[in-house]
Backbone as a chain_set.jsonl record, in Angstrom:
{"seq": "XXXXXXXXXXXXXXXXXXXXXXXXXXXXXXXXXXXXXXXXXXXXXXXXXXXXXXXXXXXXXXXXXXXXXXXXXXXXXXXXXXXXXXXXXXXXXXXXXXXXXXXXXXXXXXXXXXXXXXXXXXXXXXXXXXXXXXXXXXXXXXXXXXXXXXXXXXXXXXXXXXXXXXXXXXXXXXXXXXXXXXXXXXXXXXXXXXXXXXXXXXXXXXXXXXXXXXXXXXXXXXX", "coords": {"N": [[94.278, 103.853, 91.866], [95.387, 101.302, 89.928], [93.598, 99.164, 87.85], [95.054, 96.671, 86.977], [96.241, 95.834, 89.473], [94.305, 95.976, 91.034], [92.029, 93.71, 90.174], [93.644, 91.564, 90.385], [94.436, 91.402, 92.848], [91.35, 90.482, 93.579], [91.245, 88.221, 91.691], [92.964, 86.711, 93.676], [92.142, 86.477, 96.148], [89.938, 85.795, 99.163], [87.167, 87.382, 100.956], [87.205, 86.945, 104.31], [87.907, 86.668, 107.604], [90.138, 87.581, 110.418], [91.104, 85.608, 112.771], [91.702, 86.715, 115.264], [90.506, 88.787, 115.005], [87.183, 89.038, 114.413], [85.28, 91.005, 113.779], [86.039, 91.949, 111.556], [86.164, 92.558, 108.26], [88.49, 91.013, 105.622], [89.853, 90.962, 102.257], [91.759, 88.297, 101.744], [94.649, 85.642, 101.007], [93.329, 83.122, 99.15], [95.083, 80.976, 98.625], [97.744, 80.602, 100.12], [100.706, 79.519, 99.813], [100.259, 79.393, 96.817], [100.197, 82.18, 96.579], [101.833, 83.959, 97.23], [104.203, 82.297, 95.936], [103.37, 83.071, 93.141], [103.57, 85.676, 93.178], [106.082, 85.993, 94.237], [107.385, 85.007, 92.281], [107.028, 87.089, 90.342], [108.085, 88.796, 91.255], [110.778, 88.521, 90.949], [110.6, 88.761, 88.304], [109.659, 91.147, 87.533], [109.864, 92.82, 89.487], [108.094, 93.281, 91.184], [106.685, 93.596, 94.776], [106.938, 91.633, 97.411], [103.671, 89.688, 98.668], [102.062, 91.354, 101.489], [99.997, 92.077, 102.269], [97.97, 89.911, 101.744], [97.673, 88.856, 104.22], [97.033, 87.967, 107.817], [98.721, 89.24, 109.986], [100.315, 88.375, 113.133], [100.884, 90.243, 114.985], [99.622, 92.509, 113.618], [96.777, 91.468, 113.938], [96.694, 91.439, 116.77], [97.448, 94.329, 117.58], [95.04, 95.374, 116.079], [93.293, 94.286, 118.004], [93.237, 95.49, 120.422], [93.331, 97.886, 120.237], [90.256, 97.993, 118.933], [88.989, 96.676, 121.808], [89.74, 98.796, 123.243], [88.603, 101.997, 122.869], [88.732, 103.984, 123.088], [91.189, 105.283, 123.039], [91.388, 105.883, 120.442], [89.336, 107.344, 119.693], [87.965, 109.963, 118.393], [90.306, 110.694, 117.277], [93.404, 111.803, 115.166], [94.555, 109.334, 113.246], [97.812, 107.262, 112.246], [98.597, 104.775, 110.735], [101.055, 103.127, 110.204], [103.268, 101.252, 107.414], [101.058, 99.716, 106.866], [99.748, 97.538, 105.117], [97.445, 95.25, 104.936], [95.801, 97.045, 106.052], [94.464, 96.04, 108.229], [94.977, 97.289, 110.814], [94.457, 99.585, 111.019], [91.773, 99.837, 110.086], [90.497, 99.08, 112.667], [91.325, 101.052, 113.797], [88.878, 102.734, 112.331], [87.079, 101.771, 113.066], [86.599, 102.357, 115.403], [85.729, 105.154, 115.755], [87.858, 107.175, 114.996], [88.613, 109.972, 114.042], [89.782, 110.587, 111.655], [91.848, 108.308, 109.823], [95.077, 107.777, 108.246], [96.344, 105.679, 106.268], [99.615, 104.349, 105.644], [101.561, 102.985, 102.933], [104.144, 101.418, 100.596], [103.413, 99.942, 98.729], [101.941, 99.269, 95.858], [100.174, 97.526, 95.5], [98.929, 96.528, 97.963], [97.883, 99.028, 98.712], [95.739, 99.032, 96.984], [94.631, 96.971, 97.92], [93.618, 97.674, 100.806], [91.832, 99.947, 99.852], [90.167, 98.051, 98.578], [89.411, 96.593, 101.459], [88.416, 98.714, 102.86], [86.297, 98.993, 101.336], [84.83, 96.995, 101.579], [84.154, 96.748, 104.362], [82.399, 98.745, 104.542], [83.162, 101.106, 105.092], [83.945, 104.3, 104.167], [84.492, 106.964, 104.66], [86.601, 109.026, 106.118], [89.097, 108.808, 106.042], [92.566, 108.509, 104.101], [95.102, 107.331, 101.848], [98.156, 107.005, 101.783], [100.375, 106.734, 99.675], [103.414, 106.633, 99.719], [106.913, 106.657, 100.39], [107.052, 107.836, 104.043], [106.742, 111.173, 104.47], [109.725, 113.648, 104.838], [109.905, 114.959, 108.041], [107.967, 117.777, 108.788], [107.293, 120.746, 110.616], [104.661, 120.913, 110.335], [103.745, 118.739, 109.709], [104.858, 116.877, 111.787], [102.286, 116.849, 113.115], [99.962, 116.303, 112.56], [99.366, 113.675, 112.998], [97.986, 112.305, 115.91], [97.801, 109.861, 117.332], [99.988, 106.806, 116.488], [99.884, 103.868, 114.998], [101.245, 100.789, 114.456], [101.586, 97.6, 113.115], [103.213, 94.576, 113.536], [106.066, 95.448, 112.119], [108.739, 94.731, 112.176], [110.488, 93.286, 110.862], [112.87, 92.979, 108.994], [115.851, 94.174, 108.841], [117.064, 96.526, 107.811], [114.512, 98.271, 107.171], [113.352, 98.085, 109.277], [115.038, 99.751, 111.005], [114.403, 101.955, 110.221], [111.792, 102.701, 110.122], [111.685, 102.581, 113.137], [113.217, 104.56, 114.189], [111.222, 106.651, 113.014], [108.765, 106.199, 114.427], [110.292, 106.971, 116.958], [110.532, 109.36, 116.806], [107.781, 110.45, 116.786], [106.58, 109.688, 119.664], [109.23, 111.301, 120.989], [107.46, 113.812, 120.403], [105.33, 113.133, 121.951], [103.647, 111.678, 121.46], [101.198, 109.012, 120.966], [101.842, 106.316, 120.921], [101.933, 102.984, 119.032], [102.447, 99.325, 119.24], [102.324, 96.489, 117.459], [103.518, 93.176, 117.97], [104.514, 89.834, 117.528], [107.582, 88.528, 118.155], [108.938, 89.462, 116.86], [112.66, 89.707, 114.99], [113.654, 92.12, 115.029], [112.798, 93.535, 116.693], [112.894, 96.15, 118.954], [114.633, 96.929, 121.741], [114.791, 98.494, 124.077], [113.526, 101.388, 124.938], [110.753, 100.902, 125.052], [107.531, 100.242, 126.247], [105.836, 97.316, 127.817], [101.759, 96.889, 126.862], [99.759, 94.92, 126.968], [99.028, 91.307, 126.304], [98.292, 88.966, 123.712], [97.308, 85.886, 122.485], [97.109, 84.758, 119.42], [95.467, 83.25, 117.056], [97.112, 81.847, 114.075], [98.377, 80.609, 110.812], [100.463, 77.576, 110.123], [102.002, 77.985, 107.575], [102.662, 80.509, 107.773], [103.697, 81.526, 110.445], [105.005, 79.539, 111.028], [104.009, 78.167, 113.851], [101.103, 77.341, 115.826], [100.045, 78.783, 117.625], [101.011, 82.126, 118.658], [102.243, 84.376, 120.512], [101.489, 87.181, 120.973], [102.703, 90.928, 121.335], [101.591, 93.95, 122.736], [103.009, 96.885, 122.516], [103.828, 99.984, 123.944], [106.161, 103.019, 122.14], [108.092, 104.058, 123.854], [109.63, 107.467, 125.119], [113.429, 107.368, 124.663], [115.513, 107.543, 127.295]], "CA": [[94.995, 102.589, 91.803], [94.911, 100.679, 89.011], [92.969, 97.973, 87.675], [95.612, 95.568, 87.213], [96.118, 95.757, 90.956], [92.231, 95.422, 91.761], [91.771, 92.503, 89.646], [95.001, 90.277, 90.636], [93.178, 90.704, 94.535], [90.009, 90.1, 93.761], [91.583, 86.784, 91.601], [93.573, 85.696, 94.507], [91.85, 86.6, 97.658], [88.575, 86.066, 99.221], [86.59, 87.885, 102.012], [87.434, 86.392, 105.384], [88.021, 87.368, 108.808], [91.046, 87.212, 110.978], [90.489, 85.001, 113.973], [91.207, 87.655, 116.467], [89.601, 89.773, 114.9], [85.902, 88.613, 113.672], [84.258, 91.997, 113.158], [86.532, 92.771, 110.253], [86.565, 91.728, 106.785], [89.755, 91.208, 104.884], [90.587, 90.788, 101.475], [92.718, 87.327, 102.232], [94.717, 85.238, 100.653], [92.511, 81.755, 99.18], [96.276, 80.009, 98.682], [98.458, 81.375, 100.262], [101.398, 79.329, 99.14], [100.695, 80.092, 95.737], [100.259, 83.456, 96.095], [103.878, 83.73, 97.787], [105.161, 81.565, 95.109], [102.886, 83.401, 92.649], [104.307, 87.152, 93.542], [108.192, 86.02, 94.267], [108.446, 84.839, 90.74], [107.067, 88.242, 89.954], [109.077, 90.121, 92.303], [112.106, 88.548, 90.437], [110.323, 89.556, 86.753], [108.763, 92.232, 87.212], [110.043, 94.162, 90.134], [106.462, 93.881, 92.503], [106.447, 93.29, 95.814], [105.815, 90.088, 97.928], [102.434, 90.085, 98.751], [101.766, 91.044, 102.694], [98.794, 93.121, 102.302], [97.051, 89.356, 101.512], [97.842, 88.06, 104.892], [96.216, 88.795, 108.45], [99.786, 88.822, 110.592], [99.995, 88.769, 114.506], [100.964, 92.203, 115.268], [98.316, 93.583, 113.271], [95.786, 91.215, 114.696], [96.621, 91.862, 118.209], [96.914, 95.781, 117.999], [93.605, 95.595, 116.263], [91.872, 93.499, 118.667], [93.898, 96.106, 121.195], [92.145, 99.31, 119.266], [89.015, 97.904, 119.64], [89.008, 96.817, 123.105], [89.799, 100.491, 123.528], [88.384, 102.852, 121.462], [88.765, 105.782, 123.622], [92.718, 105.539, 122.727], [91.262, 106.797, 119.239], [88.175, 107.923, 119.539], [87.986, 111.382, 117.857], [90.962, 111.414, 116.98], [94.274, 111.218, 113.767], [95.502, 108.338, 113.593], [98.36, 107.336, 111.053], [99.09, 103.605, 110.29], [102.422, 102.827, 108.853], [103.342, 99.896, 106.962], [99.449, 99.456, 106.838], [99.77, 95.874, 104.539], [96.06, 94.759, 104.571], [94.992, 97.95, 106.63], [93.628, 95.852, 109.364], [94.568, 97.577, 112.021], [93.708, 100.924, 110.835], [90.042, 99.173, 109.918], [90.37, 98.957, 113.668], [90.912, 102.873, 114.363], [88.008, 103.922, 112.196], [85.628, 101.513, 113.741], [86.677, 102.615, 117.009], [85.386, 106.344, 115.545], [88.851, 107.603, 115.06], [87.94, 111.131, 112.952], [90.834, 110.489, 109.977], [93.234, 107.308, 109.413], [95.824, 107.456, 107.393], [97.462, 104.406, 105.404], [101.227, 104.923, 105.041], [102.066, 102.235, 102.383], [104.896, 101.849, 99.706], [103.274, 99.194, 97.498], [100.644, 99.973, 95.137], [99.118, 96.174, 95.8], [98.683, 97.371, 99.61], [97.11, 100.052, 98.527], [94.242, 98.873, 96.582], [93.747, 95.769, 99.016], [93.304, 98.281, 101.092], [90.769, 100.17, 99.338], [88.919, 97.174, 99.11], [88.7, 96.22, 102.296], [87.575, 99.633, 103.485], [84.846, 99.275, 100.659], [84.154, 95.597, 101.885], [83.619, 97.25, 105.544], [81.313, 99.919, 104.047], [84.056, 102.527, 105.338], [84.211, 104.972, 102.751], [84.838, 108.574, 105.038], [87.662, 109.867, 107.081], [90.762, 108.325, 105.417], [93.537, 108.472, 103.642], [96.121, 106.191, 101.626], [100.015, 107.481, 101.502], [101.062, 105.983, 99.061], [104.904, 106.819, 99.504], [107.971, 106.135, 102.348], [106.793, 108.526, 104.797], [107.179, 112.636, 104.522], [110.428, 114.305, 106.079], [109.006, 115.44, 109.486], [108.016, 119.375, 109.11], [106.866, 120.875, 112.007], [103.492, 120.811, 110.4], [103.463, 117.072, 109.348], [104.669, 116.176, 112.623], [101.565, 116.9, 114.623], [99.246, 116.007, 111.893], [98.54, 113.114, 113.608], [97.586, 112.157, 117.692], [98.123, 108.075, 117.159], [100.554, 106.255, 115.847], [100.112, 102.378, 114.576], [102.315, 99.985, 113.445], [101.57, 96.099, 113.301], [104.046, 93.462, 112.785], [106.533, 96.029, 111.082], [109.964, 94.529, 112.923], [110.464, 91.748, 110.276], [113.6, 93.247, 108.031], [116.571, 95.166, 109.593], [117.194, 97.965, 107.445], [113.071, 98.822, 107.322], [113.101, 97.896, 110.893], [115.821, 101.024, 111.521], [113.736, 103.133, 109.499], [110.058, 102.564, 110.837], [111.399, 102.862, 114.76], [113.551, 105.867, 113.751], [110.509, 107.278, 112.922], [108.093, 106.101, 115.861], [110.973, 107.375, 117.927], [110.358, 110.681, 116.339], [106.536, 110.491, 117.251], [107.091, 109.386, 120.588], [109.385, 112.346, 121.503], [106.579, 114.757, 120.237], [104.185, 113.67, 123.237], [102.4, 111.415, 120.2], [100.682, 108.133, 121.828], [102.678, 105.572, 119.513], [101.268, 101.743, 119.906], [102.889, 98.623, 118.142], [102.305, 94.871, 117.735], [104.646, 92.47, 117.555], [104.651, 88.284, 117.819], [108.792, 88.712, 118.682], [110.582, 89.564, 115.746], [113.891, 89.935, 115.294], [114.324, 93.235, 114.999], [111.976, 94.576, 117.678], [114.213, 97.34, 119.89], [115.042, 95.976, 123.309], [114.849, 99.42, 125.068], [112.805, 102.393, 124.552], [109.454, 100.088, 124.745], [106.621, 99.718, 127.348], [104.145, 96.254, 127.519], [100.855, 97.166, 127.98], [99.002, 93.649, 126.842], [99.558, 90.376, 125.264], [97.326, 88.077, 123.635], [97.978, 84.377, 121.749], [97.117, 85.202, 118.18], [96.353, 81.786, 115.945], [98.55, 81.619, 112.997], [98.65, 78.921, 109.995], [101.746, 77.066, 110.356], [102.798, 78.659, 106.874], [103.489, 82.034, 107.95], [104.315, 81.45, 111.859], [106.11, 77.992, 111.584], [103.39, 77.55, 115.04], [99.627, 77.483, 115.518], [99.658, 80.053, 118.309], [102.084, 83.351, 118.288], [102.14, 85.007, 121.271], [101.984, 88.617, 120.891], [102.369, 91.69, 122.716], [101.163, 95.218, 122.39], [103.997, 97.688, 123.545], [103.787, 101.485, 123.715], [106.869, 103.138, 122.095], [108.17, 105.542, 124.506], [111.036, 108.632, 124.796], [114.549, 107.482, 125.534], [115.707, 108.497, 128.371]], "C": [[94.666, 101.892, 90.486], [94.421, 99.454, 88.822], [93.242, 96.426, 87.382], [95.439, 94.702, 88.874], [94.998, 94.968, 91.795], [92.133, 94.183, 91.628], [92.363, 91.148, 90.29], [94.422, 90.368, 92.125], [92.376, 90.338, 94.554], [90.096, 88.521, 92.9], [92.061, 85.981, 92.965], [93.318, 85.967, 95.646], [90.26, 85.887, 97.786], [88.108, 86.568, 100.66], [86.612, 87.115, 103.261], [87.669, 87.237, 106.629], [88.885, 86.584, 109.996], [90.399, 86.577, 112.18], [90.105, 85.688, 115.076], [90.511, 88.396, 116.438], [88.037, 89.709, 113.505], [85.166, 89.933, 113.139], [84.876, 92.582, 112.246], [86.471, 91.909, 109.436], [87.917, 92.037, 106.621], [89.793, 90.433, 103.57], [91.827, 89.348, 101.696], [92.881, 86.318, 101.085], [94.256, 83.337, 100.35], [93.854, 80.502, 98.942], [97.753, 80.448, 98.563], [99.697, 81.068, 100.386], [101.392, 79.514, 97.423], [100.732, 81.388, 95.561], [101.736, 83.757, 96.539], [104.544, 83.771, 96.83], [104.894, 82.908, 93.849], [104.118, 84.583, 92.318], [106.1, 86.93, 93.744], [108.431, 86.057, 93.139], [108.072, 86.036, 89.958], [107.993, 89.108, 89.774], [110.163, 89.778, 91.161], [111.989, 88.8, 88.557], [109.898, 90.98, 86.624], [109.564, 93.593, 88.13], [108.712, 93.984, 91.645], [107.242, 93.243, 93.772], [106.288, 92.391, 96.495], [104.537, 90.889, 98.74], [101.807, 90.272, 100.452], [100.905, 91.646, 103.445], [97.359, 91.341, 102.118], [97.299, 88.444, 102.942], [97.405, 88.719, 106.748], [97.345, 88.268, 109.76], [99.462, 89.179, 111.538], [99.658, 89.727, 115.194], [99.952, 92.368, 114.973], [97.149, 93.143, 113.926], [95.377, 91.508, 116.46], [96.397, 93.72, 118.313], [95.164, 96.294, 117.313], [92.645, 95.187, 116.739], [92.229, 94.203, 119.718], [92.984, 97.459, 121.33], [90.81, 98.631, 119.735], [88.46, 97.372, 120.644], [89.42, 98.006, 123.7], [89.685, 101.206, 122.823], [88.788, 103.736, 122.002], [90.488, 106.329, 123.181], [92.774, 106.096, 121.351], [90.121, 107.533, 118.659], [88.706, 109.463, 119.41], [89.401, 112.393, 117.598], [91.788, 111.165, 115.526], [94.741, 110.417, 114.175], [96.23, 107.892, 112.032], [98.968, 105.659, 111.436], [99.728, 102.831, 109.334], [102.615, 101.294, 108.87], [101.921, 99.38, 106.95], [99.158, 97.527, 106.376], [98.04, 95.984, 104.419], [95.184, 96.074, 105.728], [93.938, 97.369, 107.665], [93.802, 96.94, 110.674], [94.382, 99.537, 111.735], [92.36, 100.874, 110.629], [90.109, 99.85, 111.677], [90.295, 99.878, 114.493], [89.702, 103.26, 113.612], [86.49, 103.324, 112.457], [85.688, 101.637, 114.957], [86.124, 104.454, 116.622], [86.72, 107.492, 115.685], [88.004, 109.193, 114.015], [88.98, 111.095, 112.006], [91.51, 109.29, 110.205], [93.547, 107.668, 108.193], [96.606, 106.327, 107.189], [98.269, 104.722, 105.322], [101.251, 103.268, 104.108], [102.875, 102.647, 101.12], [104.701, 100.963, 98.488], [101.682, 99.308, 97.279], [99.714, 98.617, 95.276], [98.229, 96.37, 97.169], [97.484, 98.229, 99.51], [95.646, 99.782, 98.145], [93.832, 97.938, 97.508], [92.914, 96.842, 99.961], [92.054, 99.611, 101.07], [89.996, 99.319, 98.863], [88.315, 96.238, 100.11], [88.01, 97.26, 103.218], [86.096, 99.296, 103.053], [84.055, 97.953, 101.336], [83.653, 95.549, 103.756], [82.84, 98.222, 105.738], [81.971, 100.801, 105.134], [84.21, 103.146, 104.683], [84.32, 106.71, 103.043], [85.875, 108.309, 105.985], [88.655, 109.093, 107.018], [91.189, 108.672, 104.311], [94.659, 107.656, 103.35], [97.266, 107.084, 101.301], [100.694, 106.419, 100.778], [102.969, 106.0, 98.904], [105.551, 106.708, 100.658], [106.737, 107.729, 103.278], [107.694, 110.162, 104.795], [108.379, 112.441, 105.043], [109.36, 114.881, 106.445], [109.507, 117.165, 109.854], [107.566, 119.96, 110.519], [104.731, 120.542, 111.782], [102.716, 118.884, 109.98], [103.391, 116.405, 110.791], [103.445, 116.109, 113.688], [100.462, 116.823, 113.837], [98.322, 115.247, 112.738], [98.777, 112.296, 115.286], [97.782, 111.033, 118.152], [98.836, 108.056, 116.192], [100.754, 104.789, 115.533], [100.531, 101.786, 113.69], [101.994, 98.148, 114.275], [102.472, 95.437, 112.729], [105.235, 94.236, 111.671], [108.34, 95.809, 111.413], [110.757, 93.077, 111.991], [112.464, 91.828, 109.829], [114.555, 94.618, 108.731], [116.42, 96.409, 109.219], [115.666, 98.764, 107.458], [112.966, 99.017, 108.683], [113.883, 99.645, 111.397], [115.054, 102.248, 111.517], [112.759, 103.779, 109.904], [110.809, 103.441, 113.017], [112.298, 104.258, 114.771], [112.354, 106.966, 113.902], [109.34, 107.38, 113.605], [109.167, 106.893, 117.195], [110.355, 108.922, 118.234], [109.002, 111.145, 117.386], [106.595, 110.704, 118.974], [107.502, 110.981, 122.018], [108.623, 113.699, 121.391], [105.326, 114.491, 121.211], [103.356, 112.382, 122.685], [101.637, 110.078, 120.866], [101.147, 106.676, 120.435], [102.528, 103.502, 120.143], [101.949, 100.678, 118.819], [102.979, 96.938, 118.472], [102.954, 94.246, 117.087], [104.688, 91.309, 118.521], [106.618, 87.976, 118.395], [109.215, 88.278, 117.696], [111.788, 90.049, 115.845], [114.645, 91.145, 115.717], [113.809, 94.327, 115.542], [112.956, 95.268, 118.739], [113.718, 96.558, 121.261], [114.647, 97.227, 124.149], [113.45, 100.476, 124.416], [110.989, 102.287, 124.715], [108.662, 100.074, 126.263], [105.24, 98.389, 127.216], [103.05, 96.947, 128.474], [99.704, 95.847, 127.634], [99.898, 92.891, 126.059], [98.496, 89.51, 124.731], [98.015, 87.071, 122.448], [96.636, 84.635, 120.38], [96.957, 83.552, 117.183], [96.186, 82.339, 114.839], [98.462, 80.382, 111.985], [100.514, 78.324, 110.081], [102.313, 77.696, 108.992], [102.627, 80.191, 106.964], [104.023, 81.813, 108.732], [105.754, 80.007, 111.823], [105.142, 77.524, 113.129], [101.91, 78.338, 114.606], [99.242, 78.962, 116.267], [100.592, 81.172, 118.112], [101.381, 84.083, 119.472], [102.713, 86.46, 121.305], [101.472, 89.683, 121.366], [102.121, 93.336, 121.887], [102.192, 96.187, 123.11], [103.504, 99.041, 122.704], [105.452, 101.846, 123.293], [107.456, 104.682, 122.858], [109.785, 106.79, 124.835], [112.466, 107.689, 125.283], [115.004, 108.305, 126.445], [116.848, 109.657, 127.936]], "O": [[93.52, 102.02, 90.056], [94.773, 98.577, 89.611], [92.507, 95.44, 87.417], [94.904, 93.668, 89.275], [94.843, 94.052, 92.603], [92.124, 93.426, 92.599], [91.809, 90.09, 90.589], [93.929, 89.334, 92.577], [92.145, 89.633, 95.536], [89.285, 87.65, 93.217], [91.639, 84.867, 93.276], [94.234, 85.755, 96.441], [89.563, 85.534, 96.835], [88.756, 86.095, 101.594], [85.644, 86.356, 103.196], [87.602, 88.465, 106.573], [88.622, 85.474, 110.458], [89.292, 86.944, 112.573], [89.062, 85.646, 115.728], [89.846, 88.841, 117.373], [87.926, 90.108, 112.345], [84.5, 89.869, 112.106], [84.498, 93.708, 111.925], [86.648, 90.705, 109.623], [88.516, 92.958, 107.178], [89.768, 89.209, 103.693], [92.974, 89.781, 101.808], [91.964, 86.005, 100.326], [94.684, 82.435, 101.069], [93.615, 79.301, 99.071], [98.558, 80.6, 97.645], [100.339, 81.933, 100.982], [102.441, 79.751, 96.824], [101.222, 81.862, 94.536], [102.664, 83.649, 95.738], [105.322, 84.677, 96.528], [105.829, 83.651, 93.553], [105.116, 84.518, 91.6], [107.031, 87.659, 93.403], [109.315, 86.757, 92.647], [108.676, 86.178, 88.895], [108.505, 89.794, 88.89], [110.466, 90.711, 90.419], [112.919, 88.958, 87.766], [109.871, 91.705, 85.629], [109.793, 94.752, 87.784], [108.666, 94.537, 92.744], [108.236, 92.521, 93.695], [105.135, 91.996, 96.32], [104.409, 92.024, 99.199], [101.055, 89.358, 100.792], [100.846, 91.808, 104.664], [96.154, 91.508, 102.306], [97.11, 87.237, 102.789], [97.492, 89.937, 106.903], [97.109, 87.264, 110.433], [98.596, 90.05, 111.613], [98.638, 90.055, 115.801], [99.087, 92.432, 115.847], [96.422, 93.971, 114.476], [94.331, 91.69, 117.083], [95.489, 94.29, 118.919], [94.382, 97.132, 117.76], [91.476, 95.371, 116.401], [91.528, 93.734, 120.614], [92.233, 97.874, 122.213], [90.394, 98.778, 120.885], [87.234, 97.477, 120.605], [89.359, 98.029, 124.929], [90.54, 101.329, 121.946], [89.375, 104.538, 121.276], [90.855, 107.497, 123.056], [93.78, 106.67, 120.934], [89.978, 108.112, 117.582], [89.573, 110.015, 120.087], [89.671, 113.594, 117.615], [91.206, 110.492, 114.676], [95.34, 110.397, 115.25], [95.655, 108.027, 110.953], [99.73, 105.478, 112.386], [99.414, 102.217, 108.314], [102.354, 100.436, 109.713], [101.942, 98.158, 107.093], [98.621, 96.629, 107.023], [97.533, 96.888, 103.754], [94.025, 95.883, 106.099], [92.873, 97.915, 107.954], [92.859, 97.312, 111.373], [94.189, 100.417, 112.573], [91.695, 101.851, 110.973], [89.783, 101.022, 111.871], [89.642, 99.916, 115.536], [89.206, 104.262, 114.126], [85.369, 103.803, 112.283], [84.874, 101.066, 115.682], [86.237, 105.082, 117.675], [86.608, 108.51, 116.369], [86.908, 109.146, 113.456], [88.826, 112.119, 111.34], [91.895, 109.405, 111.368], [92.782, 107.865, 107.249], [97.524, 106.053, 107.962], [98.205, 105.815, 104.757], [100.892, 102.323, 104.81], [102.666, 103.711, 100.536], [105.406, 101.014, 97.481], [100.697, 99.391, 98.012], [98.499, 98.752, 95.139], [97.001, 96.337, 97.241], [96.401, 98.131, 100.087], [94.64, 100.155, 98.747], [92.686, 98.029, 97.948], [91.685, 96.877, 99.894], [91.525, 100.09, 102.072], [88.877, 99.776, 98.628], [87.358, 95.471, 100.007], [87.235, 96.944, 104.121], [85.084, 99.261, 103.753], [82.845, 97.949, 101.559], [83.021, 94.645, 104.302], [82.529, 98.63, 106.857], [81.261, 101.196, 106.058], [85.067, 102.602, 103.987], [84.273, 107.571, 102.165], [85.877, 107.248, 106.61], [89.123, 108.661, 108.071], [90.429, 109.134, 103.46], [95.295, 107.196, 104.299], [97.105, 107.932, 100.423], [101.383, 105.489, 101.198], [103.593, 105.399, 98.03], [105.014, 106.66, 101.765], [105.79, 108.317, 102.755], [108.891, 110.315, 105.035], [108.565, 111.404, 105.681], [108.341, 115.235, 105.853], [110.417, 117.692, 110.494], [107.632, 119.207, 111.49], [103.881, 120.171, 112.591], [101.648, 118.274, 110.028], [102.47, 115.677, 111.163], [103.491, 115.538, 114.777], [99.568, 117.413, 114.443], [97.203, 115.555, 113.148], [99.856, 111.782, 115.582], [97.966, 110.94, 119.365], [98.745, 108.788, 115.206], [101.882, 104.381, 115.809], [100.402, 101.962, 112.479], [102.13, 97.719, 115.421], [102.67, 95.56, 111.521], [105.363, 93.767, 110.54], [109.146, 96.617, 110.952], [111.399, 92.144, 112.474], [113.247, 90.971, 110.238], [114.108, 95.723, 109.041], [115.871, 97.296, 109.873], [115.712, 99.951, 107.784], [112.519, 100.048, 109.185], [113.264, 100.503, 112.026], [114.984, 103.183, 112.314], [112.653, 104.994, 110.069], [110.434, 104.386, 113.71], [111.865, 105.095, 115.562], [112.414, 107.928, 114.668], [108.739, 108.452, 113.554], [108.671, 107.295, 118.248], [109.926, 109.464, 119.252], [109.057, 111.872, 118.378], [106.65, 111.835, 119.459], [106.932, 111.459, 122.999], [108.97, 114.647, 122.097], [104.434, 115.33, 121.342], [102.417, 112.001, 123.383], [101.401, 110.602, 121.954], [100.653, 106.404, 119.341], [102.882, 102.974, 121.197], [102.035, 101.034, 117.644], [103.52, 96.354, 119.411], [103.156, 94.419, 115.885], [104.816, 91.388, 119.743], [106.736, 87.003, 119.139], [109.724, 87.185, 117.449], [112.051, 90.826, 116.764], [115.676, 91.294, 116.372], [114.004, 95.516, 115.291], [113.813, 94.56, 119.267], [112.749, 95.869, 121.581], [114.027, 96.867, 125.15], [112.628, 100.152, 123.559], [110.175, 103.199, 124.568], [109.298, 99.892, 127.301], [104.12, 98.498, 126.716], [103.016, 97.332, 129.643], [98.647, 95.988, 128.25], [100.91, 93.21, 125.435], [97.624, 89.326, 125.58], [98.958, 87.364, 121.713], [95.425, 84.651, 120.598], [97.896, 82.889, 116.743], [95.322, 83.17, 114.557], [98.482, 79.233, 112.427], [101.521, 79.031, 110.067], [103.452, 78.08, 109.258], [102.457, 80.882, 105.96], [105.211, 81.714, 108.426], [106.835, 79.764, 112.358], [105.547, 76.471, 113.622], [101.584, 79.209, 113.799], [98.541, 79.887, 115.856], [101.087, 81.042, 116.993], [100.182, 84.361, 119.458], [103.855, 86.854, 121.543], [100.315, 89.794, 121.769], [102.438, 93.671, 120.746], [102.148, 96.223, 124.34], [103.065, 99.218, 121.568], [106.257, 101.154, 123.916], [107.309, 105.865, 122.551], [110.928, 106.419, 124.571], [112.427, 107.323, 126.457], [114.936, 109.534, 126.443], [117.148, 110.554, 128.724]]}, "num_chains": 1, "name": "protein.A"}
């Protein structure tokens, strides 16, 4: 990753810990209207990304306070966490003793946050960052890995199609496919099973509310 990358997080974040989830560090944003502002007026010079690797969103907090109230759901095993953003809730498979996570992310900011909040959790074995959309699904890719997590990844239609497309996939391979979500727009109505919920606080600038009530659903075969 490069050192632009590193730097511009380690300017605009600082070490904190999501509410729900206290036994993790994160990389977080110290103003997190300017960083917003910061990164949009990028996005529209430069090309980058908005920034959502510096922010510790519902979903992710609930399926990783989900993960580690159950480890055995990844204990010893692959687990692959798409749309990763700040890699909390993959933190959350490899302190549950998962034996590999993988990061799926498509922005190189992601990425390094991500490699420094492993380093800032003195995690430093049995992962992997993907830095690109996600493989076509060979026969040998698809069974790579045994878990599948996705936090908060229902925001944006056309991504939205894309991502549950590809949990679908999982899913029909047997795969144990888990996903948190505060009720966004573009969460699928069918195909889904709740298996918890928990009230998630939120700063009023991300949520628009203090609490966010969000649920942990399994994604399972169409019939």
């Amino acid at each position: 990753m490069s050192q632009y990358h590193r730097l511009f997080i380690q300017k605009n974040t600082e070490l904190g810990s999501p509410p729900l989830v206290p036994e993790i560090k994160l990389h977080l944003a110290v103003d997190a209207t300017e960083l917003w502002q910061m990164t949009t007026k990028e996005l529209e010079d430069n090309g980058l990304p908005l920034p959502f690797w510096g922010f510790a969103w519902a979903g992710g907090q609930a399926l990783a306070r989900y993960i580690l109230d159950n480890p055995q759901l990844v204990e010893d095993k692959s687990v692959l966490d798409m749309g990763a953003g700040s890699g909390l809730v993959g933190l959350s498979a490899l302190f549950s003793h998962a034996s590999q996570v993988d990061f799926k992310e498509i922005d190189g900011f992601a990425a390094e946050a991500i490699h420094l909040n492993l380093t800032a959790n003195q995690l430093s074995q049995n992962f992997k960052i993907i830095l690109e959309h996600l493989p076509e699904f060979t026969s040998q890719k698809q069974n790579r890995w045994d878990v599948i997590l996705a936090g908060d990844v229902f925001y944006e239609q056309e991504m939205s199609k894309i991502i549950l497309s590809d949990l679908r996939k999982f899913a029909r391979l047997g795969k144990l496919v888990l996903v948190g979500d505060p009720g966004r727009a573009y969460f699928p109505k069918e195909g889904v099973k709740k298996l918890a919920q928990y009230p998630v606080e939120t700063p009023i600038y991300l949520e628009e509310q203090n609490i966010s009530e969000t649920t942990i659903w399994q994604i399972v075969p169409l019939p």
